[in-house]
N, CA, C and O atoms as a Tinker XYZ file with bonds, in Angstrom:
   392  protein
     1  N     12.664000  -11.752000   23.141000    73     2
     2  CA    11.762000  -11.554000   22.012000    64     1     3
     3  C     12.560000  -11.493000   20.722000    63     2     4     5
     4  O     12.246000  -10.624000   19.907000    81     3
     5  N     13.770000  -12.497000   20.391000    73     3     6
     6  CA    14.259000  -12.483000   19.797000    64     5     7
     7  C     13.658000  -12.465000   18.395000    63     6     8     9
     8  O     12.479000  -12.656000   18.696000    81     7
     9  N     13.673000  -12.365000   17.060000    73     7    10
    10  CA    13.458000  -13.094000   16.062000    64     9    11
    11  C     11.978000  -13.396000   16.127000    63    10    12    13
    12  O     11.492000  -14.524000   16.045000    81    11
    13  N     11.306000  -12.251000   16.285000    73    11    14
    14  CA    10.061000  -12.341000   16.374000    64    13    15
    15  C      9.031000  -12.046000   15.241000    63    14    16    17
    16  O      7.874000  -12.443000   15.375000    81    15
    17  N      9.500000  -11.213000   13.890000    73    15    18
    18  CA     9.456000  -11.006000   12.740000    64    17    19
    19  C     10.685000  -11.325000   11.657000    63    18    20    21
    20  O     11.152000  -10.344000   11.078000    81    19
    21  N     11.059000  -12.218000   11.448000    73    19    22
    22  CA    12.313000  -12.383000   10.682000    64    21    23
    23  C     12.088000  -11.989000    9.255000    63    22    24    25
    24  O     12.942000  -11.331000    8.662000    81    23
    25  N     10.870000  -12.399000    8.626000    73    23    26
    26  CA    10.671000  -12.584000    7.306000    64    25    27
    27  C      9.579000  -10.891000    6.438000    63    26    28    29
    28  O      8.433000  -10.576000    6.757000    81    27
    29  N     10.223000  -10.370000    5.670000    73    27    30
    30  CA     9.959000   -9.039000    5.280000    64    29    31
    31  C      9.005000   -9.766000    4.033000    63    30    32    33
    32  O      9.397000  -10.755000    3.413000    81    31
    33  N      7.619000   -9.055000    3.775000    73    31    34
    34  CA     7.447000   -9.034000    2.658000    64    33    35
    35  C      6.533000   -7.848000    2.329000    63    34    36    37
    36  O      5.492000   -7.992000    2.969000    81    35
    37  N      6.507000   -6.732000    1.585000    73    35    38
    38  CA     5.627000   -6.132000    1.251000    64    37    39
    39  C      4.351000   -6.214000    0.638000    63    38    40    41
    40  O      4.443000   -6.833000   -0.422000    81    39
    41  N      3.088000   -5.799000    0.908000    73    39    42
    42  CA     1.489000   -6.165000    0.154000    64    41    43
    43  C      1.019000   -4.893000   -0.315000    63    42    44    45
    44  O      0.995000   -3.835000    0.314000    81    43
    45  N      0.652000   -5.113000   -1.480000    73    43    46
    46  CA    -0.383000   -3.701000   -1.637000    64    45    47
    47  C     -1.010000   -4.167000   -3.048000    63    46    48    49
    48  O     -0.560000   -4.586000   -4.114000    81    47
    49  N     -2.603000   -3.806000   -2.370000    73    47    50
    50  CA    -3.137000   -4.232000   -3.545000    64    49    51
    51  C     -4.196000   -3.409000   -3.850000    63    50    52    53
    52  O     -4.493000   -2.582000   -2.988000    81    51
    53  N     -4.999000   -3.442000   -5.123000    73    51    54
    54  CA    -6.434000   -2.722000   -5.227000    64    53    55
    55  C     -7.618000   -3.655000   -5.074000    63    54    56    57
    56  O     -7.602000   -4.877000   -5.216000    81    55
    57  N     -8.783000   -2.783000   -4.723000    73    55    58
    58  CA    -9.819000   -4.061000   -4.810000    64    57    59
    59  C     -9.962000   -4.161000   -5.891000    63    58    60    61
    60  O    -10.836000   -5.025000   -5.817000    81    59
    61  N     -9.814000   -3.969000   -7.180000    73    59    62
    62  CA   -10.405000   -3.657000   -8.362000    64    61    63
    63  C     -9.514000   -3.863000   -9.119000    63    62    64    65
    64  O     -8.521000   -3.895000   -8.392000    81    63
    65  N     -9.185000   -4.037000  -10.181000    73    63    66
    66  CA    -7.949000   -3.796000  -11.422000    64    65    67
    67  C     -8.716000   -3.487000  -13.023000    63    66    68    69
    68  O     -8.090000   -3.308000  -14.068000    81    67
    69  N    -10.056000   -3.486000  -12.885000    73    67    70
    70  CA   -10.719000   -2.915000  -14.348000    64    69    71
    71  C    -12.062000   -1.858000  -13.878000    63    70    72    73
    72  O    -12.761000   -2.438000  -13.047000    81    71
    73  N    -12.318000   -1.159000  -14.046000    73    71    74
    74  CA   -13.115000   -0.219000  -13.401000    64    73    75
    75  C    -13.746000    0.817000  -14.511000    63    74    76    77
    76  O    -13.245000    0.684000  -15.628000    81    75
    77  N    -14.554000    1.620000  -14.415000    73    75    78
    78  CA   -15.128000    2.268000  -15.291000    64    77    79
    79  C    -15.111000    3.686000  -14.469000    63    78    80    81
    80  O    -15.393000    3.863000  -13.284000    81    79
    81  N    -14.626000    4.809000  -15.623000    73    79    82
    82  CA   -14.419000    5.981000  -14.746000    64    81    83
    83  C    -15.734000    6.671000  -13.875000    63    82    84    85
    84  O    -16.904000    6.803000  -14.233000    81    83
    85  N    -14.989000    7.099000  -12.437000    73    83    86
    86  CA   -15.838000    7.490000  -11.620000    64    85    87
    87  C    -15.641000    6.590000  -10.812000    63    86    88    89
    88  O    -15.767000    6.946000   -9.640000    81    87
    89  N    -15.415000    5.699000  -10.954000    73    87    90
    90  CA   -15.633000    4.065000   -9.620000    64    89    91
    91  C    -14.967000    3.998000   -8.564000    63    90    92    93
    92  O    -13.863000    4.154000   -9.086000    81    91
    93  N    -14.802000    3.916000   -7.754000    73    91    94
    94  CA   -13.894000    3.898000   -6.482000    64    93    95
    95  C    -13.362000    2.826000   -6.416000    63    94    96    97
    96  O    -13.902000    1.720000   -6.421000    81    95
    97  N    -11.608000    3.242000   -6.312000    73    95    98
    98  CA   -10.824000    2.123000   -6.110000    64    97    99
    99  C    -10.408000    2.082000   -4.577000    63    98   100   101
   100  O    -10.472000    3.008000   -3.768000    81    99
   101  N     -9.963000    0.768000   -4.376000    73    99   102
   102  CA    -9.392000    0.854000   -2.437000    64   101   103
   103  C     -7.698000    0.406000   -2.489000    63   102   104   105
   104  O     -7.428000   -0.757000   -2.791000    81   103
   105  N     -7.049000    0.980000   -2.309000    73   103   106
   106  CA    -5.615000    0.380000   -2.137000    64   105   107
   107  C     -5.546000   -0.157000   -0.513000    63   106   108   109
   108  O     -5.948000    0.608000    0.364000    81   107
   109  N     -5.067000   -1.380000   -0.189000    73   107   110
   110  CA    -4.465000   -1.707000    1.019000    64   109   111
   111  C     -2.991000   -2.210000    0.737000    63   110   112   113
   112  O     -2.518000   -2.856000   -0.198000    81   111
   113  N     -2.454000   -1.690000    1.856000    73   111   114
   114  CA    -0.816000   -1.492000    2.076000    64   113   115
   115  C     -0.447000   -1.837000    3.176000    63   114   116   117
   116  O     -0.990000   -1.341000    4.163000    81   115
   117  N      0.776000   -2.966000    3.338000    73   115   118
   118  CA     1.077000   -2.879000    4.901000    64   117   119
   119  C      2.619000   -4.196000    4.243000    63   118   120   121
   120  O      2.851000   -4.546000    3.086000    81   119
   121  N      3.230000   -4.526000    5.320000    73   119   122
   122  CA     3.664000   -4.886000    5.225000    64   121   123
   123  C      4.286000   -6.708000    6.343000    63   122   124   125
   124  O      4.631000   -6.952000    7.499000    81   123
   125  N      4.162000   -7.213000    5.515000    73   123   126
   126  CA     4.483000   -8.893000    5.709000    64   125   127
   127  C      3.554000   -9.012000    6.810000    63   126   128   129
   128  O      2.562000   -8.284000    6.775000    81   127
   129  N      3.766000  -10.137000    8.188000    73   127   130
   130  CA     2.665000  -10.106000    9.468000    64   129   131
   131  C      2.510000   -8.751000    9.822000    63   130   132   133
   132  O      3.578000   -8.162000    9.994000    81   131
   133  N      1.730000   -8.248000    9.942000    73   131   134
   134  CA     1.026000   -7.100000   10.133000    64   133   135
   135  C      1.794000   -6.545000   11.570000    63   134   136   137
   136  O      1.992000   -7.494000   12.330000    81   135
   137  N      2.229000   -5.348000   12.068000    73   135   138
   138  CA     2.933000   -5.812000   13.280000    64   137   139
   139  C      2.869000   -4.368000   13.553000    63   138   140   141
   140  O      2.981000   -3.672000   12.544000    81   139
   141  N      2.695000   -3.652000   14.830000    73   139   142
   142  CA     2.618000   -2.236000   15.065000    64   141   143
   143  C      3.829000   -1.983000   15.224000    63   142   144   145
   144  O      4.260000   -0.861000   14.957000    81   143
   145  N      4.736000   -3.102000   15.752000    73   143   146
   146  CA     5.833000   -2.635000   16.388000    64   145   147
   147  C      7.056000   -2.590000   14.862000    63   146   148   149
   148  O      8.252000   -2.450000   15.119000    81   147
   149  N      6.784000   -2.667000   13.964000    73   147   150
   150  CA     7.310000   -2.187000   12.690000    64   149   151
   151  C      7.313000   -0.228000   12.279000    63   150   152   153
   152  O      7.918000    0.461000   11.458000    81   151
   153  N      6.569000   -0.024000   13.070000    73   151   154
   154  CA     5.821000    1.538000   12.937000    64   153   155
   155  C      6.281000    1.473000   11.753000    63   154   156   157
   156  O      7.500000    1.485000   11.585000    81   155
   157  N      5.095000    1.363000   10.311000    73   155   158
   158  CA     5.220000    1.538000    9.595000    64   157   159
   159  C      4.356000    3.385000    8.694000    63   158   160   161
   160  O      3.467000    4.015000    9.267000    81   159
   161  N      4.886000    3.760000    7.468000    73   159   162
   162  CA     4.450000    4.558000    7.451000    64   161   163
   163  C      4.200000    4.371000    5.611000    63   162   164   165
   164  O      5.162000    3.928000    4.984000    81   163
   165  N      3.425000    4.582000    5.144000    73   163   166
   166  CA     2.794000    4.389000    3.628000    64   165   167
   167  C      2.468000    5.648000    2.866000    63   166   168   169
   168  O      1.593000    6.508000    2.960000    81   167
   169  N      3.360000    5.463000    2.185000    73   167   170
   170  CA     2.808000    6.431000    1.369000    64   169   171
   171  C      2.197000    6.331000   -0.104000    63   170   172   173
   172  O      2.875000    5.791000   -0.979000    81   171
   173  N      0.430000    7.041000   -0.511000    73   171   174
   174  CA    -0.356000    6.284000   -1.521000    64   173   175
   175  C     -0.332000    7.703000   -2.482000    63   174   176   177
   176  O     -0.771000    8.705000   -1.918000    81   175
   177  N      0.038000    7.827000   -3.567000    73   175   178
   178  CA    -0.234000    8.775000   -4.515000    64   177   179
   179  C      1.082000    9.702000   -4.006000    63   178   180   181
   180  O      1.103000   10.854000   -4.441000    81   179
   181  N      1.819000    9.421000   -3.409000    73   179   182
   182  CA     2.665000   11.480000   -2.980000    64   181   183
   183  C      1.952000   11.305000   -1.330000    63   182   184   185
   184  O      2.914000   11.604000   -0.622000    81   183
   185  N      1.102000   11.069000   -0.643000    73   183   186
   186  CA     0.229000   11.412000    0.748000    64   185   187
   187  C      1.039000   10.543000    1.569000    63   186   188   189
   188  O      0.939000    9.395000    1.137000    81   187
   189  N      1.711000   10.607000    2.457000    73   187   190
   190  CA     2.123000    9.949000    3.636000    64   189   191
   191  C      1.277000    9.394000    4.354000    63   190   192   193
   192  O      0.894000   10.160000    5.239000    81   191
   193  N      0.633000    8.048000    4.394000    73   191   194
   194  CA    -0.640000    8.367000    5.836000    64   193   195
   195  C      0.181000    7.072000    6.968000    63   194   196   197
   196  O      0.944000    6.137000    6.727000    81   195
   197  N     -0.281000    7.470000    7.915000    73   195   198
   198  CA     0.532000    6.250000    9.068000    64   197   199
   199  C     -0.538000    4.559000    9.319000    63   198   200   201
   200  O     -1.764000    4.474000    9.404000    81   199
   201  N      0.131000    3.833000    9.358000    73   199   202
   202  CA    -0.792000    2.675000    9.597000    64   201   203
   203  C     -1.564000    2.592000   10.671000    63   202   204   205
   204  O     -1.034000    3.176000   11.616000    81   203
   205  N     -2.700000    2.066000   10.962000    73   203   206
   206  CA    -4.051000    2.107000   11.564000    64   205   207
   207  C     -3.521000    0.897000   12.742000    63   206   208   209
   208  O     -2.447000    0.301000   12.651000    81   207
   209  N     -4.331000    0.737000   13.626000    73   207   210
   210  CA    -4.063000   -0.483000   14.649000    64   209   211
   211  C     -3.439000   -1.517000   14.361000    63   210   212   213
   212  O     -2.427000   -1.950000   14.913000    81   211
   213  N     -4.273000   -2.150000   13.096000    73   211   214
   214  CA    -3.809000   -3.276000   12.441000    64   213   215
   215  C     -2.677000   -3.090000   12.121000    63   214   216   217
   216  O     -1.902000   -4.007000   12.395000    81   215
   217  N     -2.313000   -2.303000   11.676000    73   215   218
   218  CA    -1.212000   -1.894000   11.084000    64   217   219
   219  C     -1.261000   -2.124000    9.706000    63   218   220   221
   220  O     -0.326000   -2.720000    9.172000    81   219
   221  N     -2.132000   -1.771000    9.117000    73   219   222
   222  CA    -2.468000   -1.694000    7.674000    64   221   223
   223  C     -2.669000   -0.300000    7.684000    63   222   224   225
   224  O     -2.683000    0.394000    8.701000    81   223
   225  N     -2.903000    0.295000    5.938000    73   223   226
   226  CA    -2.795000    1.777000    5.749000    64   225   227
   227  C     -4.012000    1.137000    4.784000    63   226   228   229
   228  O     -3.601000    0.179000    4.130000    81   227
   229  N     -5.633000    1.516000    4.526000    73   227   230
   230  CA    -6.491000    1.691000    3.963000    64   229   231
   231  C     -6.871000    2.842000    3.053000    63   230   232   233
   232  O     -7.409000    3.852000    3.506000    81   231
   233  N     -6.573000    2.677000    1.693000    73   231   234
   234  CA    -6.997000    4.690000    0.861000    64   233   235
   235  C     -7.915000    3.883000   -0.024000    63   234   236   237
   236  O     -7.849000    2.662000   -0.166000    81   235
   237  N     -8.707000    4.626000   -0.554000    73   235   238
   238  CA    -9.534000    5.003000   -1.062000    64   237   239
   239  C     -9.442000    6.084000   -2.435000    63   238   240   241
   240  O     -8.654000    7.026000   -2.350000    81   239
   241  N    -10.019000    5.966000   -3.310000    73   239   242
   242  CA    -9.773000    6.859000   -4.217000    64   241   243
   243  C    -10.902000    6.769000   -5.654000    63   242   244   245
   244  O    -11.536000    5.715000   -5.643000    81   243
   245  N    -11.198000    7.603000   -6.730000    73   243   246
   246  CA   -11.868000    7.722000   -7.525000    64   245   247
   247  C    -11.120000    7.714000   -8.980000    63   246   248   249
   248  O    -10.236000    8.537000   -9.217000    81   247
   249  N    -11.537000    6.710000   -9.964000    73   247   250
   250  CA   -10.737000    6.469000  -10.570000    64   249   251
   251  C    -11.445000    7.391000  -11.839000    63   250   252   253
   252  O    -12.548000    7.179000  -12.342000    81   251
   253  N    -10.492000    8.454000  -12.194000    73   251   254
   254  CA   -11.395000    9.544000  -13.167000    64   253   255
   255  C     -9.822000    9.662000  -14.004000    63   254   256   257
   256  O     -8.656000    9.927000  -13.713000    81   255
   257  N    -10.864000    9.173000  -15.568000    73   255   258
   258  CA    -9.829000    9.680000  -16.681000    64   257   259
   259  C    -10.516000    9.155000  -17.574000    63   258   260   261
   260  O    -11.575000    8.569000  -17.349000    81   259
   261  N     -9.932000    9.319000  -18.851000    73   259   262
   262  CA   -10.078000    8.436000  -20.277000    64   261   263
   263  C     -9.876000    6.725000  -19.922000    63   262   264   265
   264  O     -9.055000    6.437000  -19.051000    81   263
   265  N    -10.470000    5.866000  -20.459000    73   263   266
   266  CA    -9.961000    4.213000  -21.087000    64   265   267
   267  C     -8.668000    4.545000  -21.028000    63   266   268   269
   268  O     -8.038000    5.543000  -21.378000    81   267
   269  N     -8.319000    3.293000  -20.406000    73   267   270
   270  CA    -6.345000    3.155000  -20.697000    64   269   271
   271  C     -6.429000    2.724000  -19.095000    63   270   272   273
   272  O     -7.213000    2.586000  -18.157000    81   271
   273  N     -4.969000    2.609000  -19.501000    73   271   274
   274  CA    -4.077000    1.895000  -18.218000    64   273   275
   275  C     -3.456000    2.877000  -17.291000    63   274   276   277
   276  O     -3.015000    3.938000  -17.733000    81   275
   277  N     -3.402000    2.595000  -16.101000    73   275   278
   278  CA    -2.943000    3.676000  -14.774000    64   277   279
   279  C     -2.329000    2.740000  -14.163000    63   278   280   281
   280  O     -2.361000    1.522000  -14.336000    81   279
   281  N     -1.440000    3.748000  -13.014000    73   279   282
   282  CA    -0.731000    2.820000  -12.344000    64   281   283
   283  C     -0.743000    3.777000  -10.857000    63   282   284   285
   284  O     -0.486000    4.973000  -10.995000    81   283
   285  N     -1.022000    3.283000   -9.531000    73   283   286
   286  CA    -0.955000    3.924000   -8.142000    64   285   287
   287  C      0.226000    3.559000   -7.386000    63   286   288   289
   288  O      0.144000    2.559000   -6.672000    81   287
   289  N      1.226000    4.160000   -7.424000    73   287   290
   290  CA     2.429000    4.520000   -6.859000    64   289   291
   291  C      1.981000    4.154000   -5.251000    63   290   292   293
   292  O      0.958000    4.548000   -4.692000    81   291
   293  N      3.038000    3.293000   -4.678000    73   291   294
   294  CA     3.004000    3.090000   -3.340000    64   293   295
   295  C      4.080000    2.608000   -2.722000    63   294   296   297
   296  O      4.585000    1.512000   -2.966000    81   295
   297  N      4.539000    3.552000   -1.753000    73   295   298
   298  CA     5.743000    3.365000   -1.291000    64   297   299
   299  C      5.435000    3.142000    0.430000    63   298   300   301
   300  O      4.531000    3.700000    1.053000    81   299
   301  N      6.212000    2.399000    0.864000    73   299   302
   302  CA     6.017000    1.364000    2.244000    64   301   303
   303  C      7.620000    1.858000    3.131000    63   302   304   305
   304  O      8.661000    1.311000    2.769000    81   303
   305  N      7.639000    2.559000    3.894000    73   303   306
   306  CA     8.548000    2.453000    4.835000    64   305   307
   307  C      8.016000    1.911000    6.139000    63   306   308   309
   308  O      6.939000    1.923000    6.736000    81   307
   309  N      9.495000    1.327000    6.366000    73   307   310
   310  CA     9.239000    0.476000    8.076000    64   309   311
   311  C     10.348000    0.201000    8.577000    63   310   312   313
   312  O     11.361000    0.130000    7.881000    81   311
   313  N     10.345000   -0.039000   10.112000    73   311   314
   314  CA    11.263000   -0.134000   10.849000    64   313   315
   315  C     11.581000   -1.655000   11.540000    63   314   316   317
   316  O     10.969000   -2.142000   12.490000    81   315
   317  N     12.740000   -2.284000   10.777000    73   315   318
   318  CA    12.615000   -3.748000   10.866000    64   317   319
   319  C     13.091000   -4.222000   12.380000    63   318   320   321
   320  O     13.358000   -3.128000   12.880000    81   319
   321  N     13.361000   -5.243000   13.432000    73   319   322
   322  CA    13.396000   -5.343000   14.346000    64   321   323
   323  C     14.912000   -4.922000   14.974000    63   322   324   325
   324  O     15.206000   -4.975000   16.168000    81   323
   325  N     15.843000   -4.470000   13.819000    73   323   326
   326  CA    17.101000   -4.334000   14.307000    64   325   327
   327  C     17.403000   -3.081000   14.018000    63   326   328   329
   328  O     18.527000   -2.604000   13.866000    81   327
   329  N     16.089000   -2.414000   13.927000    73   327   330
   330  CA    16.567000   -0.925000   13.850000    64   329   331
   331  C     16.556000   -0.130000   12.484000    63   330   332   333
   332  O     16.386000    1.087000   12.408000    81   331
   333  N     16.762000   -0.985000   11.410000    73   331   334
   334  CA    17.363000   -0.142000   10.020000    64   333   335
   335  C     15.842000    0.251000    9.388000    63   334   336   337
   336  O     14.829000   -0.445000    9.461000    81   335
   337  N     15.961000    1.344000    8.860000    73   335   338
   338  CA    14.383000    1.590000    8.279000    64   337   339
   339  C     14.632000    1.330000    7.009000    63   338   340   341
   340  O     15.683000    1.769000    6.542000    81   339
   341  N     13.676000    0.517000    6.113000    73   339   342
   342  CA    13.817000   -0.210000    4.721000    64   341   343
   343  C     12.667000    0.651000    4.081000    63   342   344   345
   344  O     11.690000    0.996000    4.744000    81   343
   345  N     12.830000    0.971000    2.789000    73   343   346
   346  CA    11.536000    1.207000    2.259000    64   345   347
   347  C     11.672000    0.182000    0.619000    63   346   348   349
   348  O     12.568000   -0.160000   -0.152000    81   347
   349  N     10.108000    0.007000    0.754000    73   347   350
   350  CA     9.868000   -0.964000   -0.772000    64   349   351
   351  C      8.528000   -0.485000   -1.451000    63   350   352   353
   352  O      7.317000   -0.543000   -1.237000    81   351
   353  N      9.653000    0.159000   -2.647000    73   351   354
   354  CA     8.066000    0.802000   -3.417000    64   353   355
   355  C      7.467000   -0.454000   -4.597000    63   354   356   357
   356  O      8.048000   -1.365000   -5.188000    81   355
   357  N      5.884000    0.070000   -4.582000    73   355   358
   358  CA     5.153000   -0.752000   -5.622000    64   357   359
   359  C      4.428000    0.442000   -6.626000    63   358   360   361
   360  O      4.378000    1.640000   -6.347000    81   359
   361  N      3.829000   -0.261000   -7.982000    73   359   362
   362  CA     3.321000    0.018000   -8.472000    64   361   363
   363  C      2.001000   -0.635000   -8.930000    63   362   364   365
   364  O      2.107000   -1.465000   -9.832000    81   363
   365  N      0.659000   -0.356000   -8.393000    73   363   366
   366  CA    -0.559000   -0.944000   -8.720000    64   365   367
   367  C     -1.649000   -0.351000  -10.018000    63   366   368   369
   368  O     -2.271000    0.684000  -10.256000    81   367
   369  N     -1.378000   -2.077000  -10.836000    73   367   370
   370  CA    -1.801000   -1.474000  -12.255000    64   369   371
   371  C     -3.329000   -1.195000  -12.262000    63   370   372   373
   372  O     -3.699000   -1.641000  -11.176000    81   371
   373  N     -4.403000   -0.699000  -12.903000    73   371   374
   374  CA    -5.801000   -1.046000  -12.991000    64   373   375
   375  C     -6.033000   -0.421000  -14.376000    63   374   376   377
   376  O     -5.081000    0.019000  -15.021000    81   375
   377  N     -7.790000   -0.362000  -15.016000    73   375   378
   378  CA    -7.821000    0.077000  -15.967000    64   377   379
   379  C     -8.841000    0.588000  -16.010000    63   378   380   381
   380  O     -9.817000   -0.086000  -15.681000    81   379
   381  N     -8.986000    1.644000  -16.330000    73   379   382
   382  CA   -10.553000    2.129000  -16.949000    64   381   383
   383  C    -10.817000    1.474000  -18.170000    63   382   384   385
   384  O    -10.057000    1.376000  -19.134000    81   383
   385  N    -12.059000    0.996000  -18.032000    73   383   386
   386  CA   -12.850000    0.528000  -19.075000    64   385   387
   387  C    -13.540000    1.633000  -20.037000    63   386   388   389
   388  O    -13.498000    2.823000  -19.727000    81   387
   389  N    -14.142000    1.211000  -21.156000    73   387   390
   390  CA   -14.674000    2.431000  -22.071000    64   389   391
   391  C    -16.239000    2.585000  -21.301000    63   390   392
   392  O    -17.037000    3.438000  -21.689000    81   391
């Protein structure tokens, strides 16, 4: 089962990127082919949560503030096939509208 994931890429995105406060945003997180055997672990805001079957990490959240620009911190650790655990953080922009 050599070389069965070779290629790393990290995903994380919102459903949304302009929103009006109160609105619910969705972050999905996971990383490159989706793969359990990566045991990956995500962390959305500061919250650690572990990836789901798919091996995706699904959050949810309420986007409450003033107009302006935000950004949702997301950091991705995983365990690549040779053992070394990598982590690759993102930052997901969106905006409240007036």
């Amino acid at each position: 089962m050599d070389n069965y994931f070779t290629v790393f890429h990290a995903i994380a995105t919102l459903d949304s990127k302009y929103v009006k406060t109160g609105q619910t945003i969705e972050v999905n997180a996971g990383i490159g082919e989706f793969n359990r055997l990566t045991r990956q672990s995500i962390e959305v805001e500061g919250v650690v949560r572990n990836a789901n079957d798919e091996g995706l990490v699904v959050h949810s959240f309420r986007a409450i503030g003033k107009p302006g620009n935000y950004c949702v911190p997301v950091k991705i650790m995983y365990t690549r096939p040779d053992g070394i655990i990598d982590t690759i953080s993102k930052k997901l922009e969106y905006i409240i509208a007036e």
